[in-house]
N, CA, C and O atoms as CSV, one atom per row, in Angstrom:
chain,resi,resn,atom,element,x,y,z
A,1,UNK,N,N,-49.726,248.197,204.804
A,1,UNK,CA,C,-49.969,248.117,203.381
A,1,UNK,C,C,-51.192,248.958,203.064
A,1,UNK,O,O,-52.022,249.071,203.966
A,2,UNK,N,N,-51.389,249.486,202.053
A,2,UNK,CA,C,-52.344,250.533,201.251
A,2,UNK,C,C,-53.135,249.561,200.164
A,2,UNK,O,O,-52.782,248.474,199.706
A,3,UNK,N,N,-54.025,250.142,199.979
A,3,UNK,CA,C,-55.180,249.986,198.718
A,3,UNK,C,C,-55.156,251.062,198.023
A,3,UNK,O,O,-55.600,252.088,198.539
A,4,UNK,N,N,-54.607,251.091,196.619
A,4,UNK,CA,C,-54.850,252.364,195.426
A,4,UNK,C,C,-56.256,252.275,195.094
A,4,UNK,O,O,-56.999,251.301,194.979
A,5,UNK,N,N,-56.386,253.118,195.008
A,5,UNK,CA,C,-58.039,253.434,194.450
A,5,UNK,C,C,-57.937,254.525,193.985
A,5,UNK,O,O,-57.153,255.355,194.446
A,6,UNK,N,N,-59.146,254.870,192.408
A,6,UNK,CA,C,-59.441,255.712,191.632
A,6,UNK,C,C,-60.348,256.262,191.881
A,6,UNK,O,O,-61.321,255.514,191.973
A,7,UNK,N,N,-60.696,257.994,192.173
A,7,UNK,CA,C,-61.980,257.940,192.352
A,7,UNK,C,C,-62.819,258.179,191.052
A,7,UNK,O,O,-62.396,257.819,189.954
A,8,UNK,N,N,-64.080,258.830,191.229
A,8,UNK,CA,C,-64.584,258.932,189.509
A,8,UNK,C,C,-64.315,259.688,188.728
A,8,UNK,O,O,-64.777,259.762,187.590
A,9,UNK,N,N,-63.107,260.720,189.489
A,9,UNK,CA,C,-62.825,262.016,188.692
A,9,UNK,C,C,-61.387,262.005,188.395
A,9,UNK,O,O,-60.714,262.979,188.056
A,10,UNK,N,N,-60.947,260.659,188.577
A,10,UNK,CA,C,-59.638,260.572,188.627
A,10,UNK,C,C,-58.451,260.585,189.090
A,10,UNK,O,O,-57.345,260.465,188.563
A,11,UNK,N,N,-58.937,260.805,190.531
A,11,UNK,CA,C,-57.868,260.861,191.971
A,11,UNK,C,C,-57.516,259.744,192.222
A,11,UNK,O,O,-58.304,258.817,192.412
A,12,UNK,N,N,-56.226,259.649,192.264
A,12,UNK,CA,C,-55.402,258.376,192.773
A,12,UNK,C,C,-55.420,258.360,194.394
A,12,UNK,O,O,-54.805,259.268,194.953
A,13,UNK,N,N,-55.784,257.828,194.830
A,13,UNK,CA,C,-55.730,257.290,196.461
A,13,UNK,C,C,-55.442,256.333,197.158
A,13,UNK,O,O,-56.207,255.376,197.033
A,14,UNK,N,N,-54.478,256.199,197.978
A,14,UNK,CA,C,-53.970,254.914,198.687
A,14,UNK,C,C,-55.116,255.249,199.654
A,14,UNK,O,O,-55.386,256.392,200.025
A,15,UNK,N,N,-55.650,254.324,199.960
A,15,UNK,CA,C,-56.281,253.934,201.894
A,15,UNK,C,C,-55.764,253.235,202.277
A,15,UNK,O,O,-54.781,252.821,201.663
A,16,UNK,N,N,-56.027,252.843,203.180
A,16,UNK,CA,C,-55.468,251.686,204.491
A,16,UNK,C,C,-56.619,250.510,204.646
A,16,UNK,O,O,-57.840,250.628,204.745
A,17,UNK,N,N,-55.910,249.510,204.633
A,17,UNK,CA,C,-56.654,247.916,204.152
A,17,UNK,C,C,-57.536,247.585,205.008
A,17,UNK,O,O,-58.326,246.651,204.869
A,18,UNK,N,N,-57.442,248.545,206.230
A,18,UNK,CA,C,-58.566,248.930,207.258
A,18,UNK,C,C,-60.081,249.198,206.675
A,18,UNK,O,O,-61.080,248.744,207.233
A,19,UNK,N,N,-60.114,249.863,205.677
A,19,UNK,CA,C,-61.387,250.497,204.954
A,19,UNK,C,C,-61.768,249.724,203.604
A,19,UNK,O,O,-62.412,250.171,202.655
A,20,UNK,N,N,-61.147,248.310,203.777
A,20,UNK,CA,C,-61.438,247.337,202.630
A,20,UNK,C,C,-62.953,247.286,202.862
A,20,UNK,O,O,-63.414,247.080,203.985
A,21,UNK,N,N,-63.902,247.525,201.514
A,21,UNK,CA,C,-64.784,246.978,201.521
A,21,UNK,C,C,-66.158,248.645,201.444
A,21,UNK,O,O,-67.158,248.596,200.727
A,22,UNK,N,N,-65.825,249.847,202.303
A,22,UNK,CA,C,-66.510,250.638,202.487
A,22,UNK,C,C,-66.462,251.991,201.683
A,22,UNK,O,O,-65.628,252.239,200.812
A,23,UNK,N,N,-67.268,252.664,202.013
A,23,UNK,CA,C,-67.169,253.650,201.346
A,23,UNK,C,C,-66.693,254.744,201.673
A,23,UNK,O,O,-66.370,254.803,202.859
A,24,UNK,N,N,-66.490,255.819,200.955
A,24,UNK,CA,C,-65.441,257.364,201.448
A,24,UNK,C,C,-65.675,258.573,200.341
A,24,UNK,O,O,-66.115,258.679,199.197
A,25,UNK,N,N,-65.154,259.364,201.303
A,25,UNK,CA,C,-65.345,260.394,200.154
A,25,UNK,C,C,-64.047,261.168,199.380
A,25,UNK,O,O,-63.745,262.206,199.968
A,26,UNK,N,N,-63.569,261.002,198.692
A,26,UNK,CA,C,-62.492,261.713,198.164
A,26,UNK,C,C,-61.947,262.622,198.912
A,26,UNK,O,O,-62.878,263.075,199.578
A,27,UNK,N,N,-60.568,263.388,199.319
A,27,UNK,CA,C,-60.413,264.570,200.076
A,27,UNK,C,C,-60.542,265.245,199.088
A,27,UNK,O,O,-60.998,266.303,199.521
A,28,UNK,N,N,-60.406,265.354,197.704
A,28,UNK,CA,C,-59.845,266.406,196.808
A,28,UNK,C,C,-61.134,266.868,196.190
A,28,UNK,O,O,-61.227,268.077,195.978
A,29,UNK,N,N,-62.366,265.917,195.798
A,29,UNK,CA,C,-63.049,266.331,195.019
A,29,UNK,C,C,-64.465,265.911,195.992
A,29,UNK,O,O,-65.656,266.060,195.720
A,30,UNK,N,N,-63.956,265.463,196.941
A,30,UNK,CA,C,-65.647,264.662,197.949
A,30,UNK,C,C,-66.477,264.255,196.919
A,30,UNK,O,O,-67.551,264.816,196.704
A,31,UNK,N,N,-66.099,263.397,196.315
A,31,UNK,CA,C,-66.685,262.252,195.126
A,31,UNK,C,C,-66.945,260.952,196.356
A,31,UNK,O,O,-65.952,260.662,197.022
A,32,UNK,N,N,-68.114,260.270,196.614
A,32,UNK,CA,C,-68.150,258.816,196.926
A,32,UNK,C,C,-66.796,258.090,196.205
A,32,UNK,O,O,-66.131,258.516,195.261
A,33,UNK,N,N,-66.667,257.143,196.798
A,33,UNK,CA,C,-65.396,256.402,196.310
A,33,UNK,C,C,-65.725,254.967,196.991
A,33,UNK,O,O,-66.125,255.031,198.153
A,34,UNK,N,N,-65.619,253.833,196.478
A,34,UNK,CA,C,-65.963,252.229,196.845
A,34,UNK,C,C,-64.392,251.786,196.899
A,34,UNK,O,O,-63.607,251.693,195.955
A,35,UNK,N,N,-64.161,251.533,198.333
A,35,UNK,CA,C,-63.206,250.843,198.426
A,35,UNK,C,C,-63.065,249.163,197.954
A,35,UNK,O,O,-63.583,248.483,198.840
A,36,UNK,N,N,-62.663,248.524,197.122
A,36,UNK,CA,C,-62.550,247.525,196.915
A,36,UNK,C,C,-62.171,246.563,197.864
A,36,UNK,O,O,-61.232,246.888,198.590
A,37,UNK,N,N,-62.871,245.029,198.101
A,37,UNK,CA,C,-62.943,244.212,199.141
A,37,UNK,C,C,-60.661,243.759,198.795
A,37,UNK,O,O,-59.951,244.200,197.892
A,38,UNK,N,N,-60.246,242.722,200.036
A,38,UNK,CA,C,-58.984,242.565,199.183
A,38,UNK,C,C,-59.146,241.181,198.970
A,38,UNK,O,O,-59.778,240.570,199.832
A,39,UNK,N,N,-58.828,240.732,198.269
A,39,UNK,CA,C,-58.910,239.505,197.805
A,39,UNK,C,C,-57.740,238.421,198.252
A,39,UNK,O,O,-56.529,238.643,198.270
A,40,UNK,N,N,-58.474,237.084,198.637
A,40,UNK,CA,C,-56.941,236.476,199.257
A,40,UNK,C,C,-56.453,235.883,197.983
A,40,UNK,O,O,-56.904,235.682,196.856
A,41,UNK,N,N,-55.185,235.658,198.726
A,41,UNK,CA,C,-53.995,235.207,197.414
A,41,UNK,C,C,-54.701,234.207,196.905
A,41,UNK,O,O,-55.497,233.713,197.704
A,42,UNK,N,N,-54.670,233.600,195.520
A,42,UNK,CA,C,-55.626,232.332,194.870
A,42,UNK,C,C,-54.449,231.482,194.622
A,42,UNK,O,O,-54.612,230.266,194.527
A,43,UNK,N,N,-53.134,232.072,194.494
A,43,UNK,CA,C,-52.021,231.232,193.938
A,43,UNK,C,C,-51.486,229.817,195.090
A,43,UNK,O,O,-50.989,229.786,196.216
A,44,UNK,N,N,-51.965,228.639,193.952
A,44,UNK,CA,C,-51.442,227.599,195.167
A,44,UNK,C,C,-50.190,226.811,194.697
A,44,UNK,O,O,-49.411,227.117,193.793
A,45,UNK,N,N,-50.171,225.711,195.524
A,45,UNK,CA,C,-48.560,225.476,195.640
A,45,UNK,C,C,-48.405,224.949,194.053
A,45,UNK,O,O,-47.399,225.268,193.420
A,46,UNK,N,N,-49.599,224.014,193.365
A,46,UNK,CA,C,-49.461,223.475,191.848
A,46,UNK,C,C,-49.165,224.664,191.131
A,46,UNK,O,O,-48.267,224.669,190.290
A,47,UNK,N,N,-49.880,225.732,191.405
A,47,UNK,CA,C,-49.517,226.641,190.066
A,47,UNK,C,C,-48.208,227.126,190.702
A,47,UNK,O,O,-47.545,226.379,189.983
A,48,UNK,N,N,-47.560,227.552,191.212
A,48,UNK,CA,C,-46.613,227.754,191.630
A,48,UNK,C,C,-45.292,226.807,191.085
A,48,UNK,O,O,-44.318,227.265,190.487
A,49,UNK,N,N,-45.541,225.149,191.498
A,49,UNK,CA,C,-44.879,224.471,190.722
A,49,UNK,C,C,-44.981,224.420,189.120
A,49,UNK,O,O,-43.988,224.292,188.404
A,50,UNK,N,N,-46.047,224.512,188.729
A,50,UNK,CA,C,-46.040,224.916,186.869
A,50,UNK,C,C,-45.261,225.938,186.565
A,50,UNK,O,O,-44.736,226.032,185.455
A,51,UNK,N,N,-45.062,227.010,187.721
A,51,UNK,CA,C,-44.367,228.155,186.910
A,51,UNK,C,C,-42.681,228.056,186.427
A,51,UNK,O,O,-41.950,228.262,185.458
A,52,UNK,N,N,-42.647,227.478,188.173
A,52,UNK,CA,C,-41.299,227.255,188.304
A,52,UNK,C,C,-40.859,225.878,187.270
A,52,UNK,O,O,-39.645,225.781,187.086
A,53,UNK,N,N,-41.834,224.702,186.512
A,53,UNK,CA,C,-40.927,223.663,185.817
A,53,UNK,C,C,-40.516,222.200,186.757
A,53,UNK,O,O,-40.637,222.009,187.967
A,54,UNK,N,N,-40.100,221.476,185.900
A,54,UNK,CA,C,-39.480,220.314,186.721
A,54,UNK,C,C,-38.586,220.367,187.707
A,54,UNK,O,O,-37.576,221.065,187.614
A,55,UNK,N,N,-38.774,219.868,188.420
A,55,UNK,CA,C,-36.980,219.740,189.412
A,55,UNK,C,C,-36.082,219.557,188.499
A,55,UNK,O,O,-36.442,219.168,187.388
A,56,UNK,N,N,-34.837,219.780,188.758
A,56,UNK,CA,C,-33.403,219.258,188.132
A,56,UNK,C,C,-33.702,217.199,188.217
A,56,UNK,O,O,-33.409,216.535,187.223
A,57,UNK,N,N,-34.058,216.768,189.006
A,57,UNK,CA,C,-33.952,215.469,188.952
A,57,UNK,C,C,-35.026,214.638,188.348
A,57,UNK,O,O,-35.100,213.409,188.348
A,58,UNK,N,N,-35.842,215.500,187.835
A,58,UNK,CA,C,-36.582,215.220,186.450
A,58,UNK,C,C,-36.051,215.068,185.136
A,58,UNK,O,O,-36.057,214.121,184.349
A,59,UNK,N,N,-35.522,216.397,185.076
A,59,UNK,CA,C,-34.887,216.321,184.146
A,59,UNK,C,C,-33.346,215.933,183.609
A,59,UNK,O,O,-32.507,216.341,182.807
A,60,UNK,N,N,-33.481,215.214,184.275
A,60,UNK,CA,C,-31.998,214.695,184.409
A,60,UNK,C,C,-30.751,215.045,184.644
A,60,UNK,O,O,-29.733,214.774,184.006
A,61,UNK,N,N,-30.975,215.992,186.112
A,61,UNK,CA,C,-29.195,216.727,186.049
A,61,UNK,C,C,-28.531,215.729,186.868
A,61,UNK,O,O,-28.935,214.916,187.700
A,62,UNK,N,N,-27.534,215.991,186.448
A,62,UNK,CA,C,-26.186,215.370,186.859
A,62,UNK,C,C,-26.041,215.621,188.555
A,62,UNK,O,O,-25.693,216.686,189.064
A,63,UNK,N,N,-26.460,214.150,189.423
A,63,UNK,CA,C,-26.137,214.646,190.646
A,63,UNK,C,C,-24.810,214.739,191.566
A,63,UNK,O,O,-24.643,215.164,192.709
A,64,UNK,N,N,-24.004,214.216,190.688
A,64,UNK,CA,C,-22.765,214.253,191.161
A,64,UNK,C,C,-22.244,212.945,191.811
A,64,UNK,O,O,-21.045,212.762,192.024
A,65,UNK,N,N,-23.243,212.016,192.126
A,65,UNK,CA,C,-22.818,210.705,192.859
A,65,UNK,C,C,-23.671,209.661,192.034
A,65,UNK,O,O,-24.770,209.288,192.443
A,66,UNK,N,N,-23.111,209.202,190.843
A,66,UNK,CA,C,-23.108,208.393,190.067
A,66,UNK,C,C,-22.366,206.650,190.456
A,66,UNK,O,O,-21.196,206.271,190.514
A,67,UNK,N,N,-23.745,205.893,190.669
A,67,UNK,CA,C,-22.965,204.140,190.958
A,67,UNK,C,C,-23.387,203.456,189.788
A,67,UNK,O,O,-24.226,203.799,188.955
A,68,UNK,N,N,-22.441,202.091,189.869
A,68,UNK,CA,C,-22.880,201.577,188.647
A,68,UNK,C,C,-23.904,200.747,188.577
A,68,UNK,O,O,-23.981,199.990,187.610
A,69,UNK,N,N,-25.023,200.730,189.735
A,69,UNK,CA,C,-26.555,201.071,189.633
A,69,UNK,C,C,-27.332,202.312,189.303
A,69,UNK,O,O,-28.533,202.067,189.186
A,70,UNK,N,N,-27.050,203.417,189.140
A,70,UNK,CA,C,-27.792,204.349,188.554
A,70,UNK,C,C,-27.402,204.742,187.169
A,70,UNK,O,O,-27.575,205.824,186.607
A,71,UNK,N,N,-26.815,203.596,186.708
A,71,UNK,CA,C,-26.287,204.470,184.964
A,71,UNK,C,C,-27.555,203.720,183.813
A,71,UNK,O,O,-28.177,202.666,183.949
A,72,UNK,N,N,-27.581,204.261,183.219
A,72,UNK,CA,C,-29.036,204.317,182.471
A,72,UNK,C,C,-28.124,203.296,181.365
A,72,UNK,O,O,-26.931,203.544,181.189
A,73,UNK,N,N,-28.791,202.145,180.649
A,73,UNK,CA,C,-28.705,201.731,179.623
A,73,UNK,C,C,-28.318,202.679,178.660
A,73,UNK,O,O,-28.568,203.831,179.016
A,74,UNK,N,N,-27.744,202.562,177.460
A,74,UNK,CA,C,-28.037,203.433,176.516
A,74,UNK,C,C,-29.748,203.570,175.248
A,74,UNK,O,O,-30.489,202.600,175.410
A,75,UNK,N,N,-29.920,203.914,174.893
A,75,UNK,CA,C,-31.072,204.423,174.320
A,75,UNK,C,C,-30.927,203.192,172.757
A,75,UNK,O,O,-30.049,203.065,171.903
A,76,UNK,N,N,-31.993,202.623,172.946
A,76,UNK,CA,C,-31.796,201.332,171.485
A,76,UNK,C,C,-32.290,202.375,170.345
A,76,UNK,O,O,-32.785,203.502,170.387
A,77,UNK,N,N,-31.838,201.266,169.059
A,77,UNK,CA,C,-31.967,202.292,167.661
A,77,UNK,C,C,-33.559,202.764,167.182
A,77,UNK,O,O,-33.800,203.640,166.352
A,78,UNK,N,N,-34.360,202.119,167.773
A,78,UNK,CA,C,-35.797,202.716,168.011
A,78,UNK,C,C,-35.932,204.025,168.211
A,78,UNK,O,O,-36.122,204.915,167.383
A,79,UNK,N,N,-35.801,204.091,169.569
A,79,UNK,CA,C,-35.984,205.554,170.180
A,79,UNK,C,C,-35.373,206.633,169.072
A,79,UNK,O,O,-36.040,207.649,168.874
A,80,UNK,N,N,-34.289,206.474,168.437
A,80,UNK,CA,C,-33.244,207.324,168.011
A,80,UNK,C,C,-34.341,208.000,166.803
A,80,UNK,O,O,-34.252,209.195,166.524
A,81,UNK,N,N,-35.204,207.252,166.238
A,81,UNK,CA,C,-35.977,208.114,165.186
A,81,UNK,C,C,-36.603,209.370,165.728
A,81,UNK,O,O,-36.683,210.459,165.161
A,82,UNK,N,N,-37.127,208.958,167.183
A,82,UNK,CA,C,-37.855,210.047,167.501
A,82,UNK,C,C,-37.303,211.360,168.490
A,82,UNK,O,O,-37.883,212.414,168.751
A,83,UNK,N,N,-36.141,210.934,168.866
A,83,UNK,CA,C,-35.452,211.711,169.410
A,83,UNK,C,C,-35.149,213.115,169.067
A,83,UNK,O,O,-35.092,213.256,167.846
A,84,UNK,N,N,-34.981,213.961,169.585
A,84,UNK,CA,C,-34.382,215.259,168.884
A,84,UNK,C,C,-32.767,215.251,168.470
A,84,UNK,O,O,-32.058,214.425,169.045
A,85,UNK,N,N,-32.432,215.747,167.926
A,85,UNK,CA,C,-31.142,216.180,167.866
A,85,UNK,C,C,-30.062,216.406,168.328
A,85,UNK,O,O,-30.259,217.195,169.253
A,86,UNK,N,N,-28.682,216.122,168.221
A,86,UNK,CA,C,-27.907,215.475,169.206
A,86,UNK,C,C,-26.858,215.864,169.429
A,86,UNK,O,O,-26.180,215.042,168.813
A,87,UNK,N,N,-25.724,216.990,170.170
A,87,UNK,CA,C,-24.794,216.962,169.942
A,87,UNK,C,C,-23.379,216.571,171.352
A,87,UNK,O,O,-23.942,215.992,172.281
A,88,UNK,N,N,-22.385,216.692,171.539
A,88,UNK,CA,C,-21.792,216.513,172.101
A,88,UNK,C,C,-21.039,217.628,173.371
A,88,UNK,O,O,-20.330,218.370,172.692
A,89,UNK,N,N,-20.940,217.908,174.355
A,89,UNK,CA,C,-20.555,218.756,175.062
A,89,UNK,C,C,-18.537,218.510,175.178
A,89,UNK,O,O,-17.816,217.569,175.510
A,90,UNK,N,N,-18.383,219.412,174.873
A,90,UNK,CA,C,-16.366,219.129,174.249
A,90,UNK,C,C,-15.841,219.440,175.792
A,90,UNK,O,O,-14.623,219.410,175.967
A,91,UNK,N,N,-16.656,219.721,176.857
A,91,UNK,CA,C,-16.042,219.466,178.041
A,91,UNK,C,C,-15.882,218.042,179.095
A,91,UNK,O,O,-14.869,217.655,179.677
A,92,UNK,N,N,-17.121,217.509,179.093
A,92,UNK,CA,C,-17.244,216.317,179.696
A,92,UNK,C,C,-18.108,215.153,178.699
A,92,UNK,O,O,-18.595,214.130,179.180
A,93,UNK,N,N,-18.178,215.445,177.529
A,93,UNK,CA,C,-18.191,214.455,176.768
A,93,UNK,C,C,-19.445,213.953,176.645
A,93,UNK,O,O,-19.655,212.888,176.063
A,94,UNK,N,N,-20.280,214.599,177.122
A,94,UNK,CA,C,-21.668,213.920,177.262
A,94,UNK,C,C,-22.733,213.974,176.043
A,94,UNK,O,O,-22.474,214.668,175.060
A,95,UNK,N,N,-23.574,213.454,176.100
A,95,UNK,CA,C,-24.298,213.318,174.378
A,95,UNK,C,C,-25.960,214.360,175.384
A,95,UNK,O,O,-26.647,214.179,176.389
A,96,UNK,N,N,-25.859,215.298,174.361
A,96,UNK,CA,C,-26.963,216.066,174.873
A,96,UNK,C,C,-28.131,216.441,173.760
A,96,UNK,O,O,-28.233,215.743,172.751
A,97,UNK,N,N,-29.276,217.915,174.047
A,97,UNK,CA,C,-29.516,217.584,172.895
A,97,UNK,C,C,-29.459,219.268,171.975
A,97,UNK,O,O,-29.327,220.318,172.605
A,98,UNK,N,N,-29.573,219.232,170.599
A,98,UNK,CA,C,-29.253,220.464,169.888
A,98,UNK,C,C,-29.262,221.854,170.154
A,98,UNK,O,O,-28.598,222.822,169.785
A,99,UNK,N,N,-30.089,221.680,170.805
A,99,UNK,CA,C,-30.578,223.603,171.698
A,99,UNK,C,C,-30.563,223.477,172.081
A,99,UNK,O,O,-31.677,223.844,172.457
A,100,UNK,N,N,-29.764,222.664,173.563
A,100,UNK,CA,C,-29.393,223.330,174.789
A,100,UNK,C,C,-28.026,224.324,174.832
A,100,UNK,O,O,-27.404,223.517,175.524
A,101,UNK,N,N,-27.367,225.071,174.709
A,101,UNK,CA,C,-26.486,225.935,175.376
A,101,UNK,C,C,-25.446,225.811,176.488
A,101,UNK,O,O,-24.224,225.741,176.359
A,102,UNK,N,N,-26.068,225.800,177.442
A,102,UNK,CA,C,-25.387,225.148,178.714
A,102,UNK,C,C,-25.743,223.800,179.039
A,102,UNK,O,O,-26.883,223.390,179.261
A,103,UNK,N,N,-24.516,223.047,179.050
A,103,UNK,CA,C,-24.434,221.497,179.727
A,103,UNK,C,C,-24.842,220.829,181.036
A,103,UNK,O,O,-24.129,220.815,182.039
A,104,UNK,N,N,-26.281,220.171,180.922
A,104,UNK,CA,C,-26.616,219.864,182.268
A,104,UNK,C,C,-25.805,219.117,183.003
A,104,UNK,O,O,-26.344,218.658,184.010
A,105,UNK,N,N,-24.891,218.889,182.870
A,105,UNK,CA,C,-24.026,217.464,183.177
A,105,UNK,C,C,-22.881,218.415,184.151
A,105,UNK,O,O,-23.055,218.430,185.369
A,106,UNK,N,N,-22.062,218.963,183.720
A,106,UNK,CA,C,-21.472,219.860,183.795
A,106,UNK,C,C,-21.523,221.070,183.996
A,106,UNK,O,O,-20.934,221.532,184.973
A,107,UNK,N,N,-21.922,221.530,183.511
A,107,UNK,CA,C,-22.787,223.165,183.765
A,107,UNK,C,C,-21.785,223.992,182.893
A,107,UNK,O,O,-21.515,225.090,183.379
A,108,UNK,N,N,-21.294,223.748,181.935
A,108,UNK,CA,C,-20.383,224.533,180.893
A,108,UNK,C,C,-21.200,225.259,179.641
A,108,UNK,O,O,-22.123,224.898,178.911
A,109,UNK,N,N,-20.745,225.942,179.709
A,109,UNK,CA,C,-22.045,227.148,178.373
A,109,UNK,C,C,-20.733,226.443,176.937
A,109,UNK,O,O,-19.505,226.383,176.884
A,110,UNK,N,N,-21.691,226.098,176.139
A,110,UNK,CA,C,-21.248,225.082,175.245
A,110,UNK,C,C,-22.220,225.884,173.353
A,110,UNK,O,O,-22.202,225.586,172.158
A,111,UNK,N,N,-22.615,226.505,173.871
A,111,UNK,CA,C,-23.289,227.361,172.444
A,111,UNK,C,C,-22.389,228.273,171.573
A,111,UNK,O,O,-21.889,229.280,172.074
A,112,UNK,N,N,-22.128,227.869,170.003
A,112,UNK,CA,C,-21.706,228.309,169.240
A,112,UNK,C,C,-22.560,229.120,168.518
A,112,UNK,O,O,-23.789,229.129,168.461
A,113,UNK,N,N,-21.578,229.914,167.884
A,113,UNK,CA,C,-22.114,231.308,166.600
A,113,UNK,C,C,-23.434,230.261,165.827
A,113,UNK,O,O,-24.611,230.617,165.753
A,114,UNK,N,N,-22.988,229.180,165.404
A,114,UNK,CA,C,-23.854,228.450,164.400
A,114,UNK,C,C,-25.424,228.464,165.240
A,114,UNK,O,O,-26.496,228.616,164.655
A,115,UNK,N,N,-25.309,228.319,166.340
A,115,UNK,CA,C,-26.310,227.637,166.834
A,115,UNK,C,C,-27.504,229.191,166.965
A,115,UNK,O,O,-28.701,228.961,167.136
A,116,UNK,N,N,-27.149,230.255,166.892
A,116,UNK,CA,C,-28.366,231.317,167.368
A,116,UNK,C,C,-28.287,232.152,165.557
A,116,UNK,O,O,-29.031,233.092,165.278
């Protein structure tokens, strides 16, 4: 792997990660040139998970092995004020919510003209 570096006159230069940290002289213009130290990766596994989002089993996908211990109550008339918006997926019938597109349940692309 290489290090790009600029020198002050505007020469583009790869070095070798060997010379992280020191100094050189340009071939083209023998300008000093500061090789920049390399920096270790900062990215850790949390930000990594922020980028990527919830698991599917956060958010409730459909795992395929449904008992009639894992079926959720339905949602009382409370909740329903604050809920978003609601419509129906015409493949497997499931109650989802207004802007989704594709059916988590199913995985069927379910978005009409109306909706974009």
């Amino acid at each position: 792997m290489s290090i790009r570096v600029s020198c002050p006159n505007g020469h583009v230069l790869n070095v070798k990660e060997r010379l992280a940290g020191k100094v050189g002289l340009c071939p083209m213009c023998k300008a000093r040139v500061q090789v920049p130290e390399l920096q270790p990766d900062s990215v850790s596994e949390d930000v990594i998970m922020g980028i990527l989002g919830p698991t599917p089993a956060a958010v409730g996908q459909y795992s395929g092995t449904a008992t009639a211990d894992s079926v959720e109550p339905p949602p009382t008339a409370s909740s329903d004020k604050n809920s978003p918006p609601k419509k129906s997926c015409h493949k497997c019938n499931e109650e989802i919510e207004a802007g989704i597109h594709i059916c988590p349940h199913c995985h069927t692309y379910i978005a009409e003209l109306t909706d974009f």
